[in-house]
Backbone as CSV, one residue per row, in Angstrom:
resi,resn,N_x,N_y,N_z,CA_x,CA_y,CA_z,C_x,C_y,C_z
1,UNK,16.232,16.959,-19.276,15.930,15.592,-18.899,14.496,15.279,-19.344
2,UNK,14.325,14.477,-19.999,12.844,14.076,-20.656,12.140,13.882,-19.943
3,UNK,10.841,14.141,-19.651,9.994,13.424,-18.589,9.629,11.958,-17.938
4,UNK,10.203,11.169,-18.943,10.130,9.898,-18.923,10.887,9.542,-17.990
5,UNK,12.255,9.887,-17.960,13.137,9.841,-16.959,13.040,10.015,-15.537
6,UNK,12.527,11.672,-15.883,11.496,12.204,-14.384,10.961,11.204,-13.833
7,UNK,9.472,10.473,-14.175,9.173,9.615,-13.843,9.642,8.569,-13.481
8,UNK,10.148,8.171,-13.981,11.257,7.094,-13.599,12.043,7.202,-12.350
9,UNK,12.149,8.073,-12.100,13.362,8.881,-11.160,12.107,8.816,-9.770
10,UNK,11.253,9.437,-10.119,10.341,9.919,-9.002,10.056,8.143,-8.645
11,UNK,9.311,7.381,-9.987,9.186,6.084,-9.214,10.099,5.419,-8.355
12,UNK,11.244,5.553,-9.332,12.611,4.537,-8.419,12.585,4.824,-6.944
13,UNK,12.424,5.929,-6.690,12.889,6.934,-5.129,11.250,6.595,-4.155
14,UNK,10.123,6.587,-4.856,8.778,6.009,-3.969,9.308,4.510,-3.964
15,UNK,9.435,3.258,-4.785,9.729,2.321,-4.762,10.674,1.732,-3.412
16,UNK,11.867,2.483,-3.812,13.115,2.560,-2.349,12.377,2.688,-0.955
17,UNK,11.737,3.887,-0.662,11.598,4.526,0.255,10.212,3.182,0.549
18,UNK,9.507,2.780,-0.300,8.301,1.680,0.275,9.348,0.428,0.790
19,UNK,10.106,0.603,0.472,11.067,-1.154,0.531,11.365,-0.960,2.188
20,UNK,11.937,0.177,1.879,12.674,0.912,3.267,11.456,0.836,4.308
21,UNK,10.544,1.513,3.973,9.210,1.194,5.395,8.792,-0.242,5.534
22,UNK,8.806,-0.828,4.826,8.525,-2.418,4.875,9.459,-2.850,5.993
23,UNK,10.631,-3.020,5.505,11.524,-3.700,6.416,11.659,-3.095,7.715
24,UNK,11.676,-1.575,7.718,11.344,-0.706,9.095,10.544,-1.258,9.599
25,UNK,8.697,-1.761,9.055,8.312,-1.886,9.786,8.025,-3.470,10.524
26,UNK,8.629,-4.471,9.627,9.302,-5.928,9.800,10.296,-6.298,10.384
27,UNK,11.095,-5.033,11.075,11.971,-5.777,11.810,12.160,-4.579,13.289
28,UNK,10.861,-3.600,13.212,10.871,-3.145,14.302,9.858,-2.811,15.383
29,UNK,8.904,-2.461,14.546,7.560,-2.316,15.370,6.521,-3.833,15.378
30,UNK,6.588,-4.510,14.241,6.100,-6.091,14.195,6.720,-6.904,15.208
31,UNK,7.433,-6.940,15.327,8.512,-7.396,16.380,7.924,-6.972,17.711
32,UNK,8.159,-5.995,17.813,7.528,-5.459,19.286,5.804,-5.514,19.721
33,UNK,5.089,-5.550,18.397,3.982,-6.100,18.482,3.871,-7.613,19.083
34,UNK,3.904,-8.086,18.175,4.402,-9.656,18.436,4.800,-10.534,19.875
35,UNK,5.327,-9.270,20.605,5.814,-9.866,21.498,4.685,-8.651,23.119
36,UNK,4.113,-8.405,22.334,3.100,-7.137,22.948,2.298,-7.636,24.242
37,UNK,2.078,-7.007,25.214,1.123,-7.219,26.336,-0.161,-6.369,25.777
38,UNK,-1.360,-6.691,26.804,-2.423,-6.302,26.373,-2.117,-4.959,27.033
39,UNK,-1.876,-4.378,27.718,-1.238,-3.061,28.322,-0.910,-2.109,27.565
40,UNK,0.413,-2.445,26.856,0.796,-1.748,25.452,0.329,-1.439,24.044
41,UNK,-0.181,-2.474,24.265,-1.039,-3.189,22.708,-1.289,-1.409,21.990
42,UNK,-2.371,-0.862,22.724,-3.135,0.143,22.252,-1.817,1.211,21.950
43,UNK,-1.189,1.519,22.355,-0.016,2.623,22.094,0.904,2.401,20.725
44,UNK,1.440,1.194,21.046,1.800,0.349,19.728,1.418,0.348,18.386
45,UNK,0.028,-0.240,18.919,-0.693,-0.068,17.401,-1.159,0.897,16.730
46,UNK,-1.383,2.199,17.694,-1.229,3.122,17.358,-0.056,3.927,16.071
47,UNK,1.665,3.404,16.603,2.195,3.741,16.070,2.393,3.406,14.291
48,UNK,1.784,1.732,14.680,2.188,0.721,13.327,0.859,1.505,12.298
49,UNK,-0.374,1.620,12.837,-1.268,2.144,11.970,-1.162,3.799,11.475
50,UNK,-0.446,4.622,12.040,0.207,5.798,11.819,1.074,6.250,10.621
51,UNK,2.169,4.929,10.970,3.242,4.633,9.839,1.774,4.441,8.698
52,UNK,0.851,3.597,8.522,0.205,3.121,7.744,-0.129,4.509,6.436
53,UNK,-0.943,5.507,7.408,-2.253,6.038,6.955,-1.062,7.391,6.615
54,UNK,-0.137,7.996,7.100,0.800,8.676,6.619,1.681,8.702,6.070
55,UNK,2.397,7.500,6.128,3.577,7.421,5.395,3.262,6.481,3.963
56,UNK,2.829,4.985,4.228,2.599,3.897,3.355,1.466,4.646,2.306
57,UNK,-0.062,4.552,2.774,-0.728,4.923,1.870,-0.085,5.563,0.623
58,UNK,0.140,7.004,1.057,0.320,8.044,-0.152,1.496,7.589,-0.924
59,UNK,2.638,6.864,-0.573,3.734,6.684,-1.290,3.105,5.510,-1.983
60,UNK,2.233,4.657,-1.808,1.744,3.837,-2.612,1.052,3.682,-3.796
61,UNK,0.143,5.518,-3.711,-0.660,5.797,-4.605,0.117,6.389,-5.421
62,UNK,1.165,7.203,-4.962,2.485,7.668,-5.811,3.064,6.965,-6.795
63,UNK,3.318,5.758,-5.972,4.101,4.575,-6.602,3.471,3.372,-8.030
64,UNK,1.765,3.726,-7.469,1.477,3.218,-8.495,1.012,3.791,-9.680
65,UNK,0.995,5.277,-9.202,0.531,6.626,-10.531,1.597,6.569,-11.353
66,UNK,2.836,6.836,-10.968,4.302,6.916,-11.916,4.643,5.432,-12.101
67,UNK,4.220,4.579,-11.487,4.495,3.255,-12.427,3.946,3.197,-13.301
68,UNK,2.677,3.140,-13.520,1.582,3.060,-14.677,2.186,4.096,-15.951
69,UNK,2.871,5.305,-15.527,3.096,6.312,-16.263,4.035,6.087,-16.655
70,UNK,5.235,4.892,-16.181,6.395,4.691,-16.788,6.016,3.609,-17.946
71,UNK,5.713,2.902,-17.545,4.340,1.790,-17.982,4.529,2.348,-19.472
72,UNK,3.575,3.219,-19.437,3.201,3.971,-20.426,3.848,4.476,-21.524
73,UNK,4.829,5.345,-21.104,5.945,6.318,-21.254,7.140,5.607,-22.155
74,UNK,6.985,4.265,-21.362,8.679,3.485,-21.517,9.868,4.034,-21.999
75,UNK,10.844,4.922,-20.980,12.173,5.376,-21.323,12.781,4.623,-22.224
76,UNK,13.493,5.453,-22.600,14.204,4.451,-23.609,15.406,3.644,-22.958
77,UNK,15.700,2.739,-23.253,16.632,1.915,-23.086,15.704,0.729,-22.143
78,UNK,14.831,0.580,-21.732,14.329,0.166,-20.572,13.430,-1.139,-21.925
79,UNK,13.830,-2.228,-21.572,13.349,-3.358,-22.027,11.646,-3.382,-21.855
80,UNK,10.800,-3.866,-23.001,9.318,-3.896,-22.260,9.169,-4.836,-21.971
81,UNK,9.500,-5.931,-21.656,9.352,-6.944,-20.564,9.785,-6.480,-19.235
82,UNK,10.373,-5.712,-19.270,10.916,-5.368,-17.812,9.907,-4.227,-17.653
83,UNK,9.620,-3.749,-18.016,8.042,-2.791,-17.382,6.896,-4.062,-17.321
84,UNK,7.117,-5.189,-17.920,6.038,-6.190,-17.550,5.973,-6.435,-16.182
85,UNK,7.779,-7.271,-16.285,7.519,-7.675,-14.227,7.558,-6.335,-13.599
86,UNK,7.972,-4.781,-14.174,7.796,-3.646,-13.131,6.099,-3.780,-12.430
87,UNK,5.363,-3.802,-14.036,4.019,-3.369,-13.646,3.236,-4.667,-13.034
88,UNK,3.927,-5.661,-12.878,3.546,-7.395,-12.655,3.482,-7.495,-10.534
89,UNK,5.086,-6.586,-10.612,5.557,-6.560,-9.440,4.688,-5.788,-8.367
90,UNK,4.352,-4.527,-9.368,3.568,-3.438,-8.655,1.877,-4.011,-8.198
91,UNK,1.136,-4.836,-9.076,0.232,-5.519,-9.024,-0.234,-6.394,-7.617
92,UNK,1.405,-6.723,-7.587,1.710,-7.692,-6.770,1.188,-7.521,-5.340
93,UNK,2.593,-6.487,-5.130,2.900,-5.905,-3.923,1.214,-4.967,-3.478
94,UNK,0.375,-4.689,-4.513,-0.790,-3.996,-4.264,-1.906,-5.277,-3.709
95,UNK,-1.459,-6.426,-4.440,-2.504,-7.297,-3.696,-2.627,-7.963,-2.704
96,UNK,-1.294,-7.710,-2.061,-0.450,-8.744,-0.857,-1.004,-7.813,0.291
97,UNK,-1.270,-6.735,0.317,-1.568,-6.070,0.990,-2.621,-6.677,1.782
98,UNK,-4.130,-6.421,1.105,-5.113,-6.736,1.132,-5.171,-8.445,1.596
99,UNK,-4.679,-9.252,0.365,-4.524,-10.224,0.970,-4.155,-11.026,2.291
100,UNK,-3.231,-10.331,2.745,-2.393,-10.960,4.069,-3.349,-10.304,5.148
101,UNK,-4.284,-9.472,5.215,-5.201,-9.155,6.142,-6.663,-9.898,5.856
102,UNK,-6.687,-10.536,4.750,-8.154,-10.833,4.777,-7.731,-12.680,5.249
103,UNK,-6.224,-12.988,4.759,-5.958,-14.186,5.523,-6.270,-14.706,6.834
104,UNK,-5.194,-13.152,7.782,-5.368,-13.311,8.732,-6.244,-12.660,9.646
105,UNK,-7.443,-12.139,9.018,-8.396,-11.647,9.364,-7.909,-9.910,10.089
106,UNK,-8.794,-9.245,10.374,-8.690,-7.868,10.470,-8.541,-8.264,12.183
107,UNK,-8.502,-8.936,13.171,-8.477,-8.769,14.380,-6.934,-8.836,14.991
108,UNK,-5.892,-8.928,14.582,-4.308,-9.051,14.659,-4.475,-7.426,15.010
109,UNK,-4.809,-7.074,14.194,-4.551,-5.117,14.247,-5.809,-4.772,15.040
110,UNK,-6.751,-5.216,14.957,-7.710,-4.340,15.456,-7.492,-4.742,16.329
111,UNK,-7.212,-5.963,17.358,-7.278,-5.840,18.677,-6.555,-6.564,19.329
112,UNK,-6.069,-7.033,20.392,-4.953,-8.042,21.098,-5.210,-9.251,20.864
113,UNK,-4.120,-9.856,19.727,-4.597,-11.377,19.494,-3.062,-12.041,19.163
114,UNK,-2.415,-12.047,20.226,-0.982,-12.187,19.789,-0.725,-13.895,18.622
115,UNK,-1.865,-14.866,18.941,-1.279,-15.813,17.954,-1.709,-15.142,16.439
116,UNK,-2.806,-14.288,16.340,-3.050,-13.988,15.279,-2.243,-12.947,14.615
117,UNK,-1.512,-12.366,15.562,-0.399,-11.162,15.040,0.764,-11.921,14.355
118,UNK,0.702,-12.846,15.015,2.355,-13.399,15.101,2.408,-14.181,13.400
119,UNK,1.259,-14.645,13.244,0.614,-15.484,11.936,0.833,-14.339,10.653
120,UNK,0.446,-12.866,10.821,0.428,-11.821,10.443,1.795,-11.228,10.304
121,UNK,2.376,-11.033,11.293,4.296,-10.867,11.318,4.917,-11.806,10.224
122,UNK,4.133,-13.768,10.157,5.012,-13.989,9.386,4.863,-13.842,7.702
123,UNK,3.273,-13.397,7.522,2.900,-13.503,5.949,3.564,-12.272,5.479
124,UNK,3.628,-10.768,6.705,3.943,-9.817,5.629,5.432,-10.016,5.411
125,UNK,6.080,-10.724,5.650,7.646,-11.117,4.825,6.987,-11.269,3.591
126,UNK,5.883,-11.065,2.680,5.998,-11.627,1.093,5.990,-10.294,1.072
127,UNK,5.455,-9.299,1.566,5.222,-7.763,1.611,6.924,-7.239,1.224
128,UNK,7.287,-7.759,2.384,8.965,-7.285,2.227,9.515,-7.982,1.248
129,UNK,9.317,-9.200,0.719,9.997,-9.659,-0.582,9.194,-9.094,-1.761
130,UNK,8.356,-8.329,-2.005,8.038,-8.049,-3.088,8.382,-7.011,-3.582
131,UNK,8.575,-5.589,-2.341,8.931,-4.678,-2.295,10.191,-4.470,-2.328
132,UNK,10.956,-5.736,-1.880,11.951,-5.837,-2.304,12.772,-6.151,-3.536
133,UNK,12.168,-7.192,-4.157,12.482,-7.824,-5.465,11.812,-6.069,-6.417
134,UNK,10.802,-5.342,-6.144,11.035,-4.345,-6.809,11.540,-3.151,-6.995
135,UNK,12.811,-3.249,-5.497,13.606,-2.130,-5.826,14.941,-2.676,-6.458
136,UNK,14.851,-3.839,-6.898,16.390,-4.458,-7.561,15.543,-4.082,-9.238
137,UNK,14.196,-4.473,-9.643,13.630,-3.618,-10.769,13.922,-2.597,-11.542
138,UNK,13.283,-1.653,-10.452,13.030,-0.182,-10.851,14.903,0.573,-10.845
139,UNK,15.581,-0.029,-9.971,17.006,0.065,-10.131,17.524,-0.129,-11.746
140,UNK,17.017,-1.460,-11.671,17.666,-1.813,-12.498,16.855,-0.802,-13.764
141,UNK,16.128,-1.100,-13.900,15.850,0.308,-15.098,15.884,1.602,-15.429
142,UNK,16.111,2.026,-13.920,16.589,3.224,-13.842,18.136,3.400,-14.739
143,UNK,18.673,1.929,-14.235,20.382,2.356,-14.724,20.258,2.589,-16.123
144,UNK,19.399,1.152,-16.713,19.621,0.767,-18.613,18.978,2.039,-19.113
145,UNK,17.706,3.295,-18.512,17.874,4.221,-18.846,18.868,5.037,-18.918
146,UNK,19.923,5.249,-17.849,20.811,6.207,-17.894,21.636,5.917,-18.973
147,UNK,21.944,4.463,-18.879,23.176,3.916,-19.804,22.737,4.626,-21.211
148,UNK,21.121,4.231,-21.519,20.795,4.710,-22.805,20.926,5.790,-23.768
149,UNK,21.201,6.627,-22.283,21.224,8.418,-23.015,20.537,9.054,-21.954
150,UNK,19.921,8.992,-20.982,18.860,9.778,-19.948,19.707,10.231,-19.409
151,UNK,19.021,10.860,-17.615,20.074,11.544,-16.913,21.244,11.276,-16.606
């Protein structure tokens, strides 16, 4: 199996698995934030910033090392416009991040501010649509590689 593929393979599977914590964390712990007493607050956020710094981070830096490298690489069969919106998408989803906290300012998370959470609950839905729109992507190029001749 060529390495290109590898990569590919390794991205597709960080890509999934970021889509997958997104919506995990958009339709379960945001939620329960959202609706949070000042009581709980601290336990809670505990958990949501946990998910953050262990799970999200590193699959992110993953995600954007083997993108760049597919980027690079371009399997064959895999259109280069479609590594455009891959690497367009990845851009994306890296700036939404940042963005949707400097919107709604750093005090939603840092401390009990339920209108400001709730403001925060609704921007990171672009989080989940981006991450989403890039696992229908990296899918999809995963396949036109296989079709091509890859694994």
């Amino acid at each position: 199996m060529p390495l290109t593929h590898d990569l590919l393979l390794v991205h597709t599977a960080t890509t999934l698995v970021l889509a997958g914590v997104m919506w995990t964390l958009q339709l379960t712990i945001i939620p329960i934030l959202a609706r949070d007493t000042a009581e709980s607050w601290p336990r809670h956020v505990r958990a949501y910033r946990g998910v953050f710094r262990i799970l999200f981070w590193p699959l992110v830096l993953i995600e954007g090392a083997t993108g760049i490298g597919v980027a690079v690489l371009q399997p064959a069969g895999v259109p280069q416009w479609l590594h455009g919106v891959n690497v367009g998408l990845l851009l994306c989803a890296w700036v939404t991040v940042p963005v949707t906290r400097l919107v709604v300012g750093h005090g939603p998370v840092a401390r009990f501010h339920p209108e400001g959470f709730g403001k925060f609950a609704r921007l990171n839905w672009i989080r989940v649509a981006v991450w989403t729109g890039r696992s229908v992507v990296v899918l999809t190029m995963l396949h036109l590689a296989k079709t091509a001749g890859g694994p």
